[in-house]
MOPAC internal coordinates of N, CA, C and O (Angstrom, degrees):
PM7 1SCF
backbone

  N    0.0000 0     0.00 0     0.00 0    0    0    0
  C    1.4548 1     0.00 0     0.00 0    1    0    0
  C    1.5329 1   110.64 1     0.00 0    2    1    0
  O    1.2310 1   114.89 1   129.24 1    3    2    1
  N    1.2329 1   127.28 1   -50.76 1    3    2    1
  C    1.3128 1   143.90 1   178.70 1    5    3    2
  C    1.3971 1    92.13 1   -50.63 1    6    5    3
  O    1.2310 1   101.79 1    92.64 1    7    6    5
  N    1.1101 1   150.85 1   -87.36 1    7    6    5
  C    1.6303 1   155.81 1  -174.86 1    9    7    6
  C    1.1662 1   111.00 1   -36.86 1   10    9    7
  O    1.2310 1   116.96 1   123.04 1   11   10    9
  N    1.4951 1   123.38 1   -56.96 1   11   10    9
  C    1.6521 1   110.87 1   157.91 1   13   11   10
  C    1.2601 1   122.64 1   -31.96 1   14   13   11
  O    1.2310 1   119.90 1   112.32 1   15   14   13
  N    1.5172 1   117.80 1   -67.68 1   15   14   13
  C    1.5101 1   127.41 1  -178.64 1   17   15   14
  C    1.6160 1   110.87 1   -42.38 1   18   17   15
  O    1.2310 1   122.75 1   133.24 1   19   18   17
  N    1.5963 1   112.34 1   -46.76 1   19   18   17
  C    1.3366 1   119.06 1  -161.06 1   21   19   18
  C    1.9656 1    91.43 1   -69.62 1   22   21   19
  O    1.2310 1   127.39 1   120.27 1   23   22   21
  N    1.1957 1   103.39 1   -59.73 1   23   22   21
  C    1.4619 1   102.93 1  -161.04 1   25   23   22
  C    1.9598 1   103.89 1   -68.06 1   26   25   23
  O    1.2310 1   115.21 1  -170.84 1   27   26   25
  N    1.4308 1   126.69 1     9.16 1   27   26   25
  C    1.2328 1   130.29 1  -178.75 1   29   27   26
  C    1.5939 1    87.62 1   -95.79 1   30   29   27
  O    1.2310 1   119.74 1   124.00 1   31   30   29
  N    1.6173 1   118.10 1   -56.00 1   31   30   29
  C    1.1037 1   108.34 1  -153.82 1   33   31   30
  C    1.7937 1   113.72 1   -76.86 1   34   33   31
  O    1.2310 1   123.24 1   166.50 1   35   34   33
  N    1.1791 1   111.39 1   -13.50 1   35   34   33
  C    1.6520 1   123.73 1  -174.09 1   37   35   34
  C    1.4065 1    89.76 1   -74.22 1   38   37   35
  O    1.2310 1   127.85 1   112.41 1   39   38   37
  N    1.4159 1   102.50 1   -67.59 1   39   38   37
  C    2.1121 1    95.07 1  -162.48 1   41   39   38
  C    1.5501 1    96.15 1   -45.47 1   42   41   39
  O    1.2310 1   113.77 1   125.80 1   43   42   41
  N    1.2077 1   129.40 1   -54.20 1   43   42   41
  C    1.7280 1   114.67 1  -148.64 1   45   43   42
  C    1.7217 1    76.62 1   -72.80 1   46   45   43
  O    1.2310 1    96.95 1   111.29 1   47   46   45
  N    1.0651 1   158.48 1   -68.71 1   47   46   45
  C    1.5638 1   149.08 1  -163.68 1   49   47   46
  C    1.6260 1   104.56 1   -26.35 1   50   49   47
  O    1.2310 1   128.79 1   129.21 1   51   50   49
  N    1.7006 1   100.66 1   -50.79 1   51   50   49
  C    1.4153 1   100.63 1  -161.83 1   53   51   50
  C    1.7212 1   113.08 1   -87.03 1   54   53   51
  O    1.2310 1   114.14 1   149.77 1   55   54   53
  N    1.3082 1   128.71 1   -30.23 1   55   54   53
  C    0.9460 1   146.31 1   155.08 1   57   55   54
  C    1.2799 1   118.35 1   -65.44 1   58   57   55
  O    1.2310 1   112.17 1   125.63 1   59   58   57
  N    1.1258 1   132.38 1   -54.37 1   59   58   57
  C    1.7356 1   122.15 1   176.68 1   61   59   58
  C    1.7791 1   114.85 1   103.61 1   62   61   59
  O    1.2310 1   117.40 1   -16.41 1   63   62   61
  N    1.0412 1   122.56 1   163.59 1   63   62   61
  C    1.6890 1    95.84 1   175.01 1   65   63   62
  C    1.2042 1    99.92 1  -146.71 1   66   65   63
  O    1.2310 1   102.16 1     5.98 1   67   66   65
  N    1.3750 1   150.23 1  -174.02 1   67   66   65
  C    1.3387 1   164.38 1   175.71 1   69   67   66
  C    1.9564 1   111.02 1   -55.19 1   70   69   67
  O    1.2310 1   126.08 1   -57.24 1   71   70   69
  N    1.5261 1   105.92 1   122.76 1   71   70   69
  C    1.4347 1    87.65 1  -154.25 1   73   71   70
  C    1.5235 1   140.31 1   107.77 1   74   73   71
  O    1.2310 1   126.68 1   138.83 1   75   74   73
  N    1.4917 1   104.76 1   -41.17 1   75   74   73
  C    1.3016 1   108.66 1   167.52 1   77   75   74
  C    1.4301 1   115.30 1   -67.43 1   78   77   75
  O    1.2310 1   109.45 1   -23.58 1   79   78   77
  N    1.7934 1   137.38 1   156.42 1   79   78   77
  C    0.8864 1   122.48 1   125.79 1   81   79   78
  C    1.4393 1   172.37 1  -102.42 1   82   81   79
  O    1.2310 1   106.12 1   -19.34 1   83   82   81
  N    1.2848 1   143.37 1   160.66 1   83   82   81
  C    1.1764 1   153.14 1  -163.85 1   85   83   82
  C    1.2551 1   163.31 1  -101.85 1   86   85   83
  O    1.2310 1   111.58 1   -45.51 1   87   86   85
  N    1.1361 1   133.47 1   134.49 1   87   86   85
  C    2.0632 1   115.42 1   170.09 1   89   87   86
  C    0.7865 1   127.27 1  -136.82 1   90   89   87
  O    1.2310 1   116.60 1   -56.30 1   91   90   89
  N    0.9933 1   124.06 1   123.70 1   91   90   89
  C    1.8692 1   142.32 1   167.90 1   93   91   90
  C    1.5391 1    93.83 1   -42.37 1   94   93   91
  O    1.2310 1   137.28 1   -48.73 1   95   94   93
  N    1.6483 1    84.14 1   131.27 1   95   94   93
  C    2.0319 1   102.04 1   147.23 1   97   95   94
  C    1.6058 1    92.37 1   -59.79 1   98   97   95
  O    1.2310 1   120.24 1    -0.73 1   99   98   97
  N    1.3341 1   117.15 1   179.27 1   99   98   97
  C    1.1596 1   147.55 1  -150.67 1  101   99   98
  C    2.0272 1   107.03 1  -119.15 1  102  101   99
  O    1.2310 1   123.92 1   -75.36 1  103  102  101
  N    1.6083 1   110.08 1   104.64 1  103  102  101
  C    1.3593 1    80.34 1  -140.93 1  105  103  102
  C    1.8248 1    76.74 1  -152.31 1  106  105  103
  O    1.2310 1   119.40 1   -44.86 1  107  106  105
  N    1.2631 1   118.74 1   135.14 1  107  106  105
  C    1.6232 1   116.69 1  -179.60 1  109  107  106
  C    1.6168 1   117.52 1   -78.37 1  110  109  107
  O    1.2310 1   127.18 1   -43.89 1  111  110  109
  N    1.3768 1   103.78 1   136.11 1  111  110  109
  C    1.3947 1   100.21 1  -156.83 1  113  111  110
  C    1.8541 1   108.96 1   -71.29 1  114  113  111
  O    1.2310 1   112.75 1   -34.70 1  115  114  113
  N    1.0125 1   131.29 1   145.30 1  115  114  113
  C    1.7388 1   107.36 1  -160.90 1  117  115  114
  C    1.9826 1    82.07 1  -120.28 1  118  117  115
  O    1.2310 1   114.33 1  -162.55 1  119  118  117
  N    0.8168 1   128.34 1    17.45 1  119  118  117
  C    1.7352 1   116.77 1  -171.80 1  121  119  118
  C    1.8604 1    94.35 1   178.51 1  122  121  119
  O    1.2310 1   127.81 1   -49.17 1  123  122  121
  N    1.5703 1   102.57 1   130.83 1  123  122  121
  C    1.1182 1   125.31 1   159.17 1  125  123  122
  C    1.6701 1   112.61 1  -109.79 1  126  125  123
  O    1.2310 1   125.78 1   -60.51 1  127  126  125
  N    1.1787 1   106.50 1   119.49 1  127  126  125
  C    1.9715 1   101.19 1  -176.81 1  129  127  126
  C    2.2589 1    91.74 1  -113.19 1  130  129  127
  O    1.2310 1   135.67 1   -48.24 1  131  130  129
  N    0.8275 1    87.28 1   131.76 1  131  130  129
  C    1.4585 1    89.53 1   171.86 1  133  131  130
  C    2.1847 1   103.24 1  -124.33 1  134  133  131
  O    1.2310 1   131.54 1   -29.04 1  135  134  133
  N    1.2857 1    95.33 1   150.96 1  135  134  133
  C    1.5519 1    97.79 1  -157.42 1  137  135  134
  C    1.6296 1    96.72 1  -164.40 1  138  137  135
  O    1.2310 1   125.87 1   -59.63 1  139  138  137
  N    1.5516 1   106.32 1   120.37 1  139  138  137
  C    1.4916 1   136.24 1  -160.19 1  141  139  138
  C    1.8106 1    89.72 1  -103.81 1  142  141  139
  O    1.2310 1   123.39 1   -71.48 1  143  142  141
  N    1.4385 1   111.10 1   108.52 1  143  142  141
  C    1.2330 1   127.17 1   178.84 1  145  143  142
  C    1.4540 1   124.80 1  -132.17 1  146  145  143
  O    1.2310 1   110.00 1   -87.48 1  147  146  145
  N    1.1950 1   136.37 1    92.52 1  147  146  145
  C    1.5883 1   142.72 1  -159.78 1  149  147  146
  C    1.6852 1   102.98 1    48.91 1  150  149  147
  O    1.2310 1   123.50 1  -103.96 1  151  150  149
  N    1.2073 1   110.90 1    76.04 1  151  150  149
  C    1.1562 1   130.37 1   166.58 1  153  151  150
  C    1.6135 1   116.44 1    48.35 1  154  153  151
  O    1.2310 1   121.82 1  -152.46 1  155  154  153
  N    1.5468 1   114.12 1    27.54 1  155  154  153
  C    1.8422 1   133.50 1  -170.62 1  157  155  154
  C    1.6104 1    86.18 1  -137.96 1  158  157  155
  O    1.2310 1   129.20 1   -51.49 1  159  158  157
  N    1.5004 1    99.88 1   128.51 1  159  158  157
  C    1.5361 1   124.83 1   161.73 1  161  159  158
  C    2.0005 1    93.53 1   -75.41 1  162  161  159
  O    1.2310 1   126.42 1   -23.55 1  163  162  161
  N    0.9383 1   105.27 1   156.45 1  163  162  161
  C    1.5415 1   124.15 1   166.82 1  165  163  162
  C    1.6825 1   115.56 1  -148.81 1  166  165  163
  O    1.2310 1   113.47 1   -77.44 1  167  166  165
  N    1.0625 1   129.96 1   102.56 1  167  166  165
  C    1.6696 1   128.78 1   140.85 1  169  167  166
  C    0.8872 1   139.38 1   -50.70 1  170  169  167
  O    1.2310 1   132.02 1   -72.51 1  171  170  169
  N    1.2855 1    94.39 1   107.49 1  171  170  169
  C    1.9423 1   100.32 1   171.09 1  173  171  170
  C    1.8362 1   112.29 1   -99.75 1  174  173  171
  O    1.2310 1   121.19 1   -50.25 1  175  174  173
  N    1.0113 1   115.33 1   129.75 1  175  174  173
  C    1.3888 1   114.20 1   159.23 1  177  175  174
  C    1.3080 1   127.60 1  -126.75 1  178  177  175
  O    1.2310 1   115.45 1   -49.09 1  179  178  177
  N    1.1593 1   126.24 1   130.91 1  179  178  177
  C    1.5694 1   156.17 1  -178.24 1  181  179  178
  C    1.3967 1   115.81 1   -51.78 1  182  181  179
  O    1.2310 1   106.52 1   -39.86 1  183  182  181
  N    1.2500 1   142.67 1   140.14 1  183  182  181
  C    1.4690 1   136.59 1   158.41 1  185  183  182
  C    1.6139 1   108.77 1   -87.47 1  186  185  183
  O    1.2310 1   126.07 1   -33.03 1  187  186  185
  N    1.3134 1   105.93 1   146.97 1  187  186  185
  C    1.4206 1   104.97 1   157.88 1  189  187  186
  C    1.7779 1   127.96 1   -33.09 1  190  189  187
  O    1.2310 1   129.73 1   120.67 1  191  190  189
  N    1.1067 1    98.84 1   -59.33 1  191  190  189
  C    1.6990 1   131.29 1   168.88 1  193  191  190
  C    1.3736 1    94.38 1   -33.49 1  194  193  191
  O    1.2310 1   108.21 1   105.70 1  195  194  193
  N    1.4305 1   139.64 1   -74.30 1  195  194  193
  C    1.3951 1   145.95 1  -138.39 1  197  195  194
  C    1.5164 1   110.33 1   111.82 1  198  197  195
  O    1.2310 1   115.84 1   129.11 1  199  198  197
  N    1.6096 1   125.50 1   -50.89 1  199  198  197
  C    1.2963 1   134.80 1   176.16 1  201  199  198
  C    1.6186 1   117.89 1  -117.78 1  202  201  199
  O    1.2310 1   114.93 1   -35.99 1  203  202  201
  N    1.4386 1   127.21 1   144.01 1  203  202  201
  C    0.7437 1   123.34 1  -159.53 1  205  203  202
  C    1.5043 1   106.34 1   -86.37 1  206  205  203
  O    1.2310 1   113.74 1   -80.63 1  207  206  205
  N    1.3299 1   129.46 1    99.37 1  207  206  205
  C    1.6564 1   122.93 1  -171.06 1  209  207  206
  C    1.3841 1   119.83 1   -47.37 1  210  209  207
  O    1.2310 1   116.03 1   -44.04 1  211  210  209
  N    1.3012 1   125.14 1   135.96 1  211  210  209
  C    1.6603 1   116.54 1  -157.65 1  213  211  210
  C    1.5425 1   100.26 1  -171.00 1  214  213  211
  O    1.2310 1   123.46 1   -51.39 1  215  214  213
  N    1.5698 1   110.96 1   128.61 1  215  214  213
  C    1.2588 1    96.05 1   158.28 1  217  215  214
  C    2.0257 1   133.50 1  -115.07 1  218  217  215
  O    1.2310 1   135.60 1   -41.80 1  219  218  217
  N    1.4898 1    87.41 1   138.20 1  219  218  217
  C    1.2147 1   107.05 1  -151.90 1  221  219  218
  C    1.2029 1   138.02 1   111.29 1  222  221  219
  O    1.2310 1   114.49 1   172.04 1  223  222  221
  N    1.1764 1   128.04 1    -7.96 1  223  222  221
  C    1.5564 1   155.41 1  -148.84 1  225  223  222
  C    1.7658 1   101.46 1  -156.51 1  226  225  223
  O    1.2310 1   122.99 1   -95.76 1  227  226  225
  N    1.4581 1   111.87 1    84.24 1  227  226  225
  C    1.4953 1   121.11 1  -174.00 1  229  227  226
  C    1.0632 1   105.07 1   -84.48 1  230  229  227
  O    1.2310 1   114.31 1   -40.59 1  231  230  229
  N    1.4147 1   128.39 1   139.41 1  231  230  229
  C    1.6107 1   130.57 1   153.28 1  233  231  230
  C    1.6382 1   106.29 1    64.31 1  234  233  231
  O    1.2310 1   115.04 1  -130.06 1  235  234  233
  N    1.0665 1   127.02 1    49.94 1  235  234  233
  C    1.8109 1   160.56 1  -178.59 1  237  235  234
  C    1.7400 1    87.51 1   -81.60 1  238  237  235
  O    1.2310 1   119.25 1   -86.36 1  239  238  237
  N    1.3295 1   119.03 1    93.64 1  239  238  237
  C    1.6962 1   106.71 1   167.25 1  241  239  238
  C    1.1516 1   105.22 1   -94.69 1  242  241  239
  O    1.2310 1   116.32 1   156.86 1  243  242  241
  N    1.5869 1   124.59 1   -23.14 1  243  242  241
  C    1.4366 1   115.10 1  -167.38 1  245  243  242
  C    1.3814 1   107.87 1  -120.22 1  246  245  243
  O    1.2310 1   107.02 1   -26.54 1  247  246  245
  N    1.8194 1   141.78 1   153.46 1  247  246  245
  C    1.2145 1   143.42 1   159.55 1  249  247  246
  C    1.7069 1    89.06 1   -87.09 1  250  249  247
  O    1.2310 1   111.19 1   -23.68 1  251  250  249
  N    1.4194 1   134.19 1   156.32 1  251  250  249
  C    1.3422 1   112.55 1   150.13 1  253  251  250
  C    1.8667 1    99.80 1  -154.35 1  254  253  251
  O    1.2310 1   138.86 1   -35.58 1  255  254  253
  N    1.0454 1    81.04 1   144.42 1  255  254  253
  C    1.9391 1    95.23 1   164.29 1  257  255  254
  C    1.6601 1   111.19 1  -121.61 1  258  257  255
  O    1.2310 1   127.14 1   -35.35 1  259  258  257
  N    1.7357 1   103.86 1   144.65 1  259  258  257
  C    1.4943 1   109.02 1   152.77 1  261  259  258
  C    0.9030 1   109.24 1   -81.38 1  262  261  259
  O    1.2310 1   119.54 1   -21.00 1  263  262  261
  N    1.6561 1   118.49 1   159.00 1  263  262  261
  C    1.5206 1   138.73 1  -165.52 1  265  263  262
  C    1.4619 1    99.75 1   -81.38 1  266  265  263
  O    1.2310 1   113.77 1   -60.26 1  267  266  265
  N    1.4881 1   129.40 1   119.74 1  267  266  265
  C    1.7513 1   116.39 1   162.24 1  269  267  266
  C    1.5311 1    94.41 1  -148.69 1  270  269  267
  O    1.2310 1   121.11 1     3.63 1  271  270  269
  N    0.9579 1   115.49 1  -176.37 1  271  270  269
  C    1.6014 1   135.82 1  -174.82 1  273  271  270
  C    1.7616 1   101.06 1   -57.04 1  274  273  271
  O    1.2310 1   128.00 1   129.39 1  275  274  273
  N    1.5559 1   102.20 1   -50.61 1  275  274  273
  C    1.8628 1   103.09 1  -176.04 1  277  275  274
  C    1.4564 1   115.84 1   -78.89 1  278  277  275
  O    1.2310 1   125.22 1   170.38 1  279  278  277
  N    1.5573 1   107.57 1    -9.62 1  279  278  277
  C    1.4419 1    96.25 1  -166.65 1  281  279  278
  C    2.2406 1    98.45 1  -105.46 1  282  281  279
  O    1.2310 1   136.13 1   167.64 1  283  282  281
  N    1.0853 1    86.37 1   -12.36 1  283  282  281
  C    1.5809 1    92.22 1   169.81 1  285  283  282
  C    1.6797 1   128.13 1   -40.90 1  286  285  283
  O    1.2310 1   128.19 1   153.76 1  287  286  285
  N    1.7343 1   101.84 1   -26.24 1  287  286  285
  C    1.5248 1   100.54 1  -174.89 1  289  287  286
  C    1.9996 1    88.89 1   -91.39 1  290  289  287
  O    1.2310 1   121.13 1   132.41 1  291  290  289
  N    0.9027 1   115.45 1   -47.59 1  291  290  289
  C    1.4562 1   114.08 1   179.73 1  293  291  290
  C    1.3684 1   117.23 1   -44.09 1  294  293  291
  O    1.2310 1   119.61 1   131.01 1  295  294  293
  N    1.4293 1   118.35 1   -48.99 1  295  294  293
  C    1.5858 1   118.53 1   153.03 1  297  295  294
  C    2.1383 1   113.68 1   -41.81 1  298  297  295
  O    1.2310 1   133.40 1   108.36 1  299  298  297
  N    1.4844 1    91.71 1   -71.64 1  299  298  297
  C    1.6837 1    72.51 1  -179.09 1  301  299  298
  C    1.4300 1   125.17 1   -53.53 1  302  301  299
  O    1.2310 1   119.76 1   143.95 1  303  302  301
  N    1.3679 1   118.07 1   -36.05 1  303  302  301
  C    1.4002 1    95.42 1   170.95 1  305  303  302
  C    1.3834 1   138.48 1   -57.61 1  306  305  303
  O    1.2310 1   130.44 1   159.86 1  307  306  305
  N    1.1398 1    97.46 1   -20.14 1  307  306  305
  C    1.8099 1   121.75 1  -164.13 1  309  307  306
  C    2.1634 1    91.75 1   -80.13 1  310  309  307
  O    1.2310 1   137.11 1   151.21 1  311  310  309
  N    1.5564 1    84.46 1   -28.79 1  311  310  309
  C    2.0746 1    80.33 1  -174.29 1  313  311  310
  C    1.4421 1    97.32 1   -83.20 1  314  313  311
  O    1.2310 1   119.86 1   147.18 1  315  314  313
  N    1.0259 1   117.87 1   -32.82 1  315  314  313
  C    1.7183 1   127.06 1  -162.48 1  317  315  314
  C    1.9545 1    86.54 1   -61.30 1  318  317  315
  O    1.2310 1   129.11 1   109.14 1  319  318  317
  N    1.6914 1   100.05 1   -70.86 1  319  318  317
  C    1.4654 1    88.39 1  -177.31 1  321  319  318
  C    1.2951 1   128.81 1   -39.11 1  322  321  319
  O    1.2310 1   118.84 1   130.31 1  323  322  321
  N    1.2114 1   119.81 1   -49.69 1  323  322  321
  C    1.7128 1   125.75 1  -155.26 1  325  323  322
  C    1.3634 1    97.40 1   -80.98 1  326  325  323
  O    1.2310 1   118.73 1   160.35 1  327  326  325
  N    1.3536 1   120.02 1   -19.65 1  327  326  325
  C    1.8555 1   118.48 1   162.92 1  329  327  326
  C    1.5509 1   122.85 1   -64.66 1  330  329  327
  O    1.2310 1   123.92 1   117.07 1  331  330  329
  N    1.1776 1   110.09 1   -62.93 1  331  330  329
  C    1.2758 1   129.02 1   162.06 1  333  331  330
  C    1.8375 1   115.13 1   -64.86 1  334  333  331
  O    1.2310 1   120.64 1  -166.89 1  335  334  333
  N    1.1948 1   116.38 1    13.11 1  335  334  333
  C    1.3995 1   106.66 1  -165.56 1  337  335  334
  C    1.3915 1   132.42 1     2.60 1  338  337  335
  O    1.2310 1   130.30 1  -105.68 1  339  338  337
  N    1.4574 1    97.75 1    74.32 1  339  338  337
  C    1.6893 1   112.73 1  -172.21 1  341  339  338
  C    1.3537 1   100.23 1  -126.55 1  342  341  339
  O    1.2310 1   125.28 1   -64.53 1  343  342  341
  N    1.5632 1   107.47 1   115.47 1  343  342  341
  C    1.1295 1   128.90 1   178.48 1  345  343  342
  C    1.5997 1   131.24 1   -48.50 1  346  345  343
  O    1.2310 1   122.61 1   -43.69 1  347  346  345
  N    1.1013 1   112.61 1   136.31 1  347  346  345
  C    1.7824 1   120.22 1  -145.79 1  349  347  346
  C    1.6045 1   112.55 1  -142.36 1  350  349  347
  O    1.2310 1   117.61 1   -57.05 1  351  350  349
  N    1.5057 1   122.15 1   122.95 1  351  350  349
  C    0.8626 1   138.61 1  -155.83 1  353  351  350
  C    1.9853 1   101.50 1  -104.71 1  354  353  351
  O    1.2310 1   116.65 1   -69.77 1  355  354  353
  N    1.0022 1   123.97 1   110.23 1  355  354  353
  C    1.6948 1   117.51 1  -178.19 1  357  355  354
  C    1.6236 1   107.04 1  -112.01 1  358  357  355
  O    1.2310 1   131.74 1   -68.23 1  359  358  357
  N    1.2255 1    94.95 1   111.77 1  359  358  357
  C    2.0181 1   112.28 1   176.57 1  361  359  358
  C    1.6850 1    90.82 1   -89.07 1  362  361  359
  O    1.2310 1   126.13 1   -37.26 1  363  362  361
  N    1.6119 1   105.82 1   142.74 1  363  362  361
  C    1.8052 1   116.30 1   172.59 1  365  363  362
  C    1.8307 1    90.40 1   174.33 1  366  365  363
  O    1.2310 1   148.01 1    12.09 1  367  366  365
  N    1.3096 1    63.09 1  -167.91 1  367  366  365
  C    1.7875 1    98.15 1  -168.07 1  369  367  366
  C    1.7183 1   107.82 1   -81.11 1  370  369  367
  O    1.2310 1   113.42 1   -57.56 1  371  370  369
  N    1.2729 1   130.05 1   122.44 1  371  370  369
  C    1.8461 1   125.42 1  -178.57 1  373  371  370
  C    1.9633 1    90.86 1   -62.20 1  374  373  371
  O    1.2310 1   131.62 1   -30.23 1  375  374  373
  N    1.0878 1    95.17 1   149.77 1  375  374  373
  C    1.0721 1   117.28 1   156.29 1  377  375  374
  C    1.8175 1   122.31 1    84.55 1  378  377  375
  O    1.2310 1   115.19 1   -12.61 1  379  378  377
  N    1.2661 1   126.73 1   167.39 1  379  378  377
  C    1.2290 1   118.68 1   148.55 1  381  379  378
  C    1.2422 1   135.31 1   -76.70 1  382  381  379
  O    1.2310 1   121.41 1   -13.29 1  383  382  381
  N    1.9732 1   114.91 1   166.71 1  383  382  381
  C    1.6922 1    80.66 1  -177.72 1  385  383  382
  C    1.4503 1   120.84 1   -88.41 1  386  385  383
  O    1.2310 1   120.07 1  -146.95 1  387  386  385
  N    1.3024 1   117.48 1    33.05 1  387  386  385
  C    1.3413 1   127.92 1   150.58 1  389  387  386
  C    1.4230 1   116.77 1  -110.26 1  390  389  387
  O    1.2310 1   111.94 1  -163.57 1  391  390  389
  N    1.2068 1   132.81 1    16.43 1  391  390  389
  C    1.2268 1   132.13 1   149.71 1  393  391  390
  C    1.3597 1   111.72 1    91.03 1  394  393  391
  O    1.2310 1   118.44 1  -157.90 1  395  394  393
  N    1.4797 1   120.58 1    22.10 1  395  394  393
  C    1.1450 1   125.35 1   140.32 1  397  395  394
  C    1.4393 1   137.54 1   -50.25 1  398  397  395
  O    1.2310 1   119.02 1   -79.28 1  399  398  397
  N    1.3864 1   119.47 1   100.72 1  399  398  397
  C    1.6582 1   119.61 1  -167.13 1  401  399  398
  C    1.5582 1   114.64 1   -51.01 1  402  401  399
  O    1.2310 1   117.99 1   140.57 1  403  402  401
  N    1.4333 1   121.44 1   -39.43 1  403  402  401
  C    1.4778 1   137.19 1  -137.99 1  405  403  402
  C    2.3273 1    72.74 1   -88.98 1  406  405  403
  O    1.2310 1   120.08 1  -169.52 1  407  406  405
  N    0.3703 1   117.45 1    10.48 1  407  406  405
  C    1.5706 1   101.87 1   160.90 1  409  407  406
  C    1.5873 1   124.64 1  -150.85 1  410  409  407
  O    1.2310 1   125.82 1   -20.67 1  411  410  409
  N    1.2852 1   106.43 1   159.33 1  411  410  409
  C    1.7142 1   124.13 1  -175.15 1  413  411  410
  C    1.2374 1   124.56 1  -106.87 1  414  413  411
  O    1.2310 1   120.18 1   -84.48 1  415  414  413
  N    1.2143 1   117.26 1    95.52 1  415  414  413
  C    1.6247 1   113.27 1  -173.80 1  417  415  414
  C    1.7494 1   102.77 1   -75.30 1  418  417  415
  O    1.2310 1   135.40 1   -70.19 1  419  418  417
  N    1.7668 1    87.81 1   109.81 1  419  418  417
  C    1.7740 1    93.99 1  -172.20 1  421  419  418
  C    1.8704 1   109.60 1   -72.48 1  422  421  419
  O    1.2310 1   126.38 1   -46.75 1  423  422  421
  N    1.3465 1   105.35 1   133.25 1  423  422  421
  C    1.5650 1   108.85 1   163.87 1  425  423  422
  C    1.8678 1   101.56 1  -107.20 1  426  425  423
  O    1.2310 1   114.82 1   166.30 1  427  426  425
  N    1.2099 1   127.42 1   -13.70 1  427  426  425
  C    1.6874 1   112.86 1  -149.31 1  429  427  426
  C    1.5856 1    70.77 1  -159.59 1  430  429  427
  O    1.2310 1   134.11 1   -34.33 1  431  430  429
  N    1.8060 1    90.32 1   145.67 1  431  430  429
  C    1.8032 1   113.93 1   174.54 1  433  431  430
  C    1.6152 1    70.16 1  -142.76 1  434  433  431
  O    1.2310 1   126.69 1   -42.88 1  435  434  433
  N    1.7981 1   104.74 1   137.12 1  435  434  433
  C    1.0372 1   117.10 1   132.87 1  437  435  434
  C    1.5140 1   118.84 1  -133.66 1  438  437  435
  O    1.2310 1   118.71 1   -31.53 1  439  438  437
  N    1.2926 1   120.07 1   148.47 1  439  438  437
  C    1.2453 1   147.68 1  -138.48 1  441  439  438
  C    1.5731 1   117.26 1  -126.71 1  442  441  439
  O    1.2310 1   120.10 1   180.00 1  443  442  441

């Protein structure tokens, strides 16, 4: 029983789960997808890589923000980078808010 528990509690440590949070290695964004969904723009952007390298947060293809007044400077930076292809580090939340792993609900761009 003890070994079950141990090897339950390591994978979700090592893997990460929906909710946790996160940071990208440092990585140039190669694709901005923007996508009009119940009347909210959302950004997604791409790494060079394909996935956004992260630990705890496996197989991360997308960083993404909804469009609002606060998240507007996080968008420009995110355009500034992928113009200048200057590599960019995105701190957030794993997952969607349906608990899709393959994306990052961005709070922090650093640049």
């Amino acid at each position: 029983m003890h070994r079950i528990l141990f090897l339950f509690l390591f994978s979700s440590l090592t893997h990460g789960a929906a909710g946790d949070h996160g940071t990208t290695n440092k990585d140039v964004i190669s694709e901005l997808k923007v996508q009009i969904y119940q009347g909210k723009a959302y950004y997604y952007f791409s790494p060079s890589r394909g996935y956004w390298e992260m630990q705890g947060c496996k197989n991360t293809k997308y960083a993404y923000v909804v469009e609002s007044d606060i998240t507007k400077s996080i968008l420009s930076v995110g355009l500034t980078a992928r113009t200048t292809q200057t590599p960019v580090n995105f701190i957030g939340i794993c997952g969607s808010d349906k608990g899709d792993m393959t994306y990052l609900q961005i709070t922090n761009i650093v640049m």
